[in-house]
N, C-alpha and C positions, 0 to 999 in steps of 0.2 A: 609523453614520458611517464612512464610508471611511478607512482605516488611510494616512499618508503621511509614514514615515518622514522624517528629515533627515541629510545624513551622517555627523552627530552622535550621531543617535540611536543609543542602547547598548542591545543584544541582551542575551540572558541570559549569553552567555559572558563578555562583558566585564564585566557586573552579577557574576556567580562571581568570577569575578579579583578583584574587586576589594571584595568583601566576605571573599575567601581569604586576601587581603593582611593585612585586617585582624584574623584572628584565627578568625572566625566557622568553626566545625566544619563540611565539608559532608559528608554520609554518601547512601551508592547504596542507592535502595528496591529490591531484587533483584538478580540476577546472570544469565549468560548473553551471549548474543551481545549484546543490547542494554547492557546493561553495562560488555562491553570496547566498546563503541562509543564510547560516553559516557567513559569515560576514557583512549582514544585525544582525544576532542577536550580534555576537560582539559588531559592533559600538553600538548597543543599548546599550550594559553593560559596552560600554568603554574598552573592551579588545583591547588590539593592536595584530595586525597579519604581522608577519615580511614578511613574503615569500612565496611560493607556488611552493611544487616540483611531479614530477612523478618517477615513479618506474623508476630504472638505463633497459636503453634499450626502452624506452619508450618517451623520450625526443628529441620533433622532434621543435626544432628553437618555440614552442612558445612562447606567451605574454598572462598573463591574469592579467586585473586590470595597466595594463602600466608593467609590471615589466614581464623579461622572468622569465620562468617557469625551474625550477632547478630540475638535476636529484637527486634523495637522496644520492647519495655518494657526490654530492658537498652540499646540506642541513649539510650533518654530517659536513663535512672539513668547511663550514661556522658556523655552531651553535653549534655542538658538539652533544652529545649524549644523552645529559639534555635538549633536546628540546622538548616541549608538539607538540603531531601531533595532528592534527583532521583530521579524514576520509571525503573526500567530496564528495563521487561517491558511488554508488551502486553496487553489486554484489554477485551473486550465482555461480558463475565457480569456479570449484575448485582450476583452476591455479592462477586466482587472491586473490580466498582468501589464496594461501599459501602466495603469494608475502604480504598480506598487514598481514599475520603472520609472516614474515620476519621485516616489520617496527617494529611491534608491542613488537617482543622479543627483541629489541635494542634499544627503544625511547619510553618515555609514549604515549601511543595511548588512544583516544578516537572516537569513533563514534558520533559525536552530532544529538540529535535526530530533527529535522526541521522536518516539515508539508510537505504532498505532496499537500495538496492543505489546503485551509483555513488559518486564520489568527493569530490563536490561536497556541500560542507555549507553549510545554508541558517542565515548569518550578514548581517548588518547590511549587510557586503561584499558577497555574493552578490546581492543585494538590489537594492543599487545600479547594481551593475553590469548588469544586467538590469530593472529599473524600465521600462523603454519596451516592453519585452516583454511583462512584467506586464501595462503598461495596455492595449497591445494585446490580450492576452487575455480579460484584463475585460469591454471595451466588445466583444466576441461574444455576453456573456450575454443572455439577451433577459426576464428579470422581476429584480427588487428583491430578492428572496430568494435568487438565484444570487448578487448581487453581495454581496450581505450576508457570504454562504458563504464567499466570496473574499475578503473582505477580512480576516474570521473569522481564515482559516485561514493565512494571510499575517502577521497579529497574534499569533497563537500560535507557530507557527514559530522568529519574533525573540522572545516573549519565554516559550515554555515553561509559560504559564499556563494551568492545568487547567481552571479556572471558562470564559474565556474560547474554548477548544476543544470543550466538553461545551453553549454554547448556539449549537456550526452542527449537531448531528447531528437528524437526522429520519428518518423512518420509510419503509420500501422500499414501504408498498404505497401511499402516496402517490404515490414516482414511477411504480410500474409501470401505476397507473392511472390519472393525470394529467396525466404527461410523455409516458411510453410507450405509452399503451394499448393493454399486453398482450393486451387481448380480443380484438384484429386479428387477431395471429400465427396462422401458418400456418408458418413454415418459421424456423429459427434455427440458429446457428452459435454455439458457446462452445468460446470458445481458452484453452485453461487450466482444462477440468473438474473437476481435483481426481478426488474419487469420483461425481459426479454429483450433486452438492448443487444446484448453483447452475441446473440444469438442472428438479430436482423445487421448487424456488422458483419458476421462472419457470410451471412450468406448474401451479401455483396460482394465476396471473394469467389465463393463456393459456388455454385451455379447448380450444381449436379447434386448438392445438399439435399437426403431426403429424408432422413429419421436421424431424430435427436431425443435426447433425455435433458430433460432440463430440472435441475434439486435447488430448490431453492424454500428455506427453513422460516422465511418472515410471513405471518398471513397477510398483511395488505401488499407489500411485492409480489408473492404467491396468485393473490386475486388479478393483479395486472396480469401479469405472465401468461394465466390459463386462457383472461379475454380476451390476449392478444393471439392465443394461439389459435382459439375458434373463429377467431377472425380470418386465421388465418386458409382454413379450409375453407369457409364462407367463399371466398373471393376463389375459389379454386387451387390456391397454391399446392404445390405437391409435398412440401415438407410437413412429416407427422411431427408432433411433437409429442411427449411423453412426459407430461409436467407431474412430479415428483413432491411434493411439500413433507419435506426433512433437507437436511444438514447434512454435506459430506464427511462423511467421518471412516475410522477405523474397525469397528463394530457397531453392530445394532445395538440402542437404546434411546435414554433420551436428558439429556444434557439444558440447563439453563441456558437462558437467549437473549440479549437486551435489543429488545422488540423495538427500533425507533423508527421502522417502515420507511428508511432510506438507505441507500443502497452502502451504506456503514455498517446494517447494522450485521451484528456479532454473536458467535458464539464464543469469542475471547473473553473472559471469565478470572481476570487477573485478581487474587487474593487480596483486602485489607490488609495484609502483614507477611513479611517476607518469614521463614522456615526457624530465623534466630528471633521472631518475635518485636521486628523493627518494623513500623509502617512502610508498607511498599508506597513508591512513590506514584507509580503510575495506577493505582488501583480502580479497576472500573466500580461505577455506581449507579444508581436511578438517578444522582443529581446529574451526569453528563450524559447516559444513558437513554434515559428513561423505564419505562415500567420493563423488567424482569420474568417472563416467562419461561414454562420449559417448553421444550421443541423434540420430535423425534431428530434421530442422526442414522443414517447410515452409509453401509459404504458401496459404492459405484459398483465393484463384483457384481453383489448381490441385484443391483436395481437392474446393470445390467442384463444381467442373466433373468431374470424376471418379467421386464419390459420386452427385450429385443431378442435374447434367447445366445447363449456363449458360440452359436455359430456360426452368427453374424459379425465380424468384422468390427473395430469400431477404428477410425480415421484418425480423429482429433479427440482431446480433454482439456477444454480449459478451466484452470483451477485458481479462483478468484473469492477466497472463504473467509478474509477478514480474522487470518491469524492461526486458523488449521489447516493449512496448506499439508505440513507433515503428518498429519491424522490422514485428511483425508486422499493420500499420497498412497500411506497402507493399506486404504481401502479401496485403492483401486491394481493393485499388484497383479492380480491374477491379469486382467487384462493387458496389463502393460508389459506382462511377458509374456501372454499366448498372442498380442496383436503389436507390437511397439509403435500403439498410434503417434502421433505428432502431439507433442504437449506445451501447454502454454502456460508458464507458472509465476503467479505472483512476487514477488519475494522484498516487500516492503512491508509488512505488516510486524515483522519484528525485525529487532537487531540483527538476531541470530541468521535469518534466513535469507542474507547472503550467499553464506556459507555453506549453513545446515541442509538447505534443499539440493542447491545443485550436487551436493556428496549423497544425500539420500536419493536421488533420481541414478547416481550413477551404480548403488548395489543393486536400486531394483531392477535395471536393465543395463549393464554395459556396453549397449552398443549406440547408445546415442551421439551425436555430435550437440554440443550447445553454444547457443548466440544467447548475447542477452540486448536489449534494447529497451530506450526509455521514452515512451512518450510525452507529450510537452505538459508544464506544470512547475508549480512550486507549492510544498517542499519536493522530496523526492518519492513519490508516488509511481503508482503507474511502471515500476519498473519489473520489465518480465524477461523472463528465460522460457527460452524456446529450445524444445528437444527434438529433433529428428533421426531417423534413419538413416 
């Protein structure tokens, strides 16, 4: 059933507030960046956050925020079992997500949904204000299971519920051989390699896979990536790779990067202060970061055309950039309308890019069809839009 808010309708923040008012203990499942995320958005609504515990076995002497970090058997023995949790960490392993289905069947749980990059927090408001966007984006999908996805993950969002999140995710080799049919490929681009993971994925699909470009903007992922690729002709493989160190972007240059050599890391670049001069809440730094460098950027055209040459073909692009998804979107136009490869697009890294991408994939090319599908995890991560022909 499709999710349709009212202006009325109360988000998890307002639901916090106002079970905070009344007494009710709320305590943070983990610490970390996700963590001060989630209580930057508290303080903003005035919710109070009593404590901050880890799974029992997991509790090694820390301190987060002044205060040590508590296993969940002393949270319970402290708060009792009426304690509102909020999930502060991320995760796809299946042993933690039984561990945080072990809080979850003994204590209200929630997931709050925080931006991984940008300013904009997806509240009740934001919602609203954007609803005709939304529905535009919706009515792109082209089967009943994309829209399901979307509605899913639009439901979650506003209200942080775990059950609810964990029945949109499904499994990649369904898309890659149902949506995408990997078996085509011959030539692919992947913006945001990491170490070459998401490249030895695809070509467990792809079989007939034989040149890639891979841009990838971190030096120690960068160093993985190139050793894996030598390795990879080493052993005979036939797949060239054309490892790339820069950042997909919209034009040549070279832009700041917080360098933290995991597959996080970012050229999202969110301001200390929003445009009227108020601290933005979500502001990246070297305290969550780490150290700050700059990075070349450019854009897939260009490497295209340079690498492989614009009269070759290109199959697939997946676009996995940790927040420039729409940068580096525009910089790959030329190709996505002289070849309308198959695209596989991020779209959790901001609030916005629900919305934003799948309406900017449809000027650059209107002849796509789009699925979108979420693989498993909590929070909502991992969720991608796939564009075809």
């Amino acid at each position: 059933m499709r999710f349709t808010p009212t202006p009325t309708t109360p988000d998890l923040w307002h639901y916090l507030k106002a079970e905070s008012d009344g007494g009710r203990p709320i305590l943070l499942y983990g610490m970390g960046n996700g963590a001060d995320k989630i209580i930057a958005v508290c303080e903003k609504f005035g919710i109070t956050v009593r404590d901050c515990f880890a799974s029992d076995g997991f509790v090694r002497g820390h301190a987060f925020h002044g205060r040590r970090v508590l296993s969940f058997t002393e949270a319970r023995e402290t708060y009792g079992d009426g304690m509102i949790v909020l999930l502060s960490f991320a995760s796809s392993r299946p042993d933690v997500l039984e561990l945080i289905g072990r809080v979850a069947d003994t204590c209200e749980t929630y997931a709050p949904d925080v931006p991984v990059c940008g300013d904009a927090l997806f509240d009740s408001a934001f919602y609203e204000t954007h609803r005709a966007e939304f529905n535009a984006a919706r009515d792109l999908f082209s089967d009943e299971e994309s829209r399901a996805v979307y509605d899913g993950i639009i439901t979650y969002k506003l209200s942080g519920r775990i059950d609810i999140l964990r029945a949109t995710e499904s499994e990649a080799e369904d898309a890659y051989r149902h949506i995408l049919h990997a078996e085509a490929f011959h030539t692919a681009a992947d913006l945001g390699a990491y170490n070459g993971d998401s490249l030895r994925e695809l070509m467990s699909y792809a079989p007939s896979l034989s040149t890639a470009v891979a841009m990838e903007p971190d030096r120690r992922n960068f160093k993985k990536l190139t050793d894996w690729a030598a390795g990879l002709s080493e052993t005979g493989n036939g797949l060239q790779v054309h490892a790339v160190q820069a950042g997909a972007f919209d034009k040549s240059g070279t832009l700041h990067f917080h360098a933290s050599g995991n597959r996080n890391a970012t050229l999202c670049d969110t301001p200390a202060f929003t445009p009227d001069g108020a601290p933005a809440m979500f502001a990246t730094s070297e305290q969550y970061f780490g150290k700050t460098v700059s990075v070349a950027v450019r854009p897939l055209d260009e490497v295209w055309a340079e690498r492989v040459g614009m009269d070759t073909r290109l199959d697939y692009i997946k676009y996995d950039v940790e927040g420039s998804e729409a940068a580096a979107l525009g910089g790959s136009a030329e190709v996505i309308r002289a070849f309308s490869p198959a695209l596989l697009v991020s779209l959790y890294h901001k609030s916005e890019d629900l919305f934003a991408l799948p309406l900017l994939i449809r000027k650059l090319n209107p002849h796509y069809r789009f699925y979108l599908r979420r693989m498993a995890g909590v929070p909502a991560w991992d969720i991608n839009l796939y564009c075809v022909k």
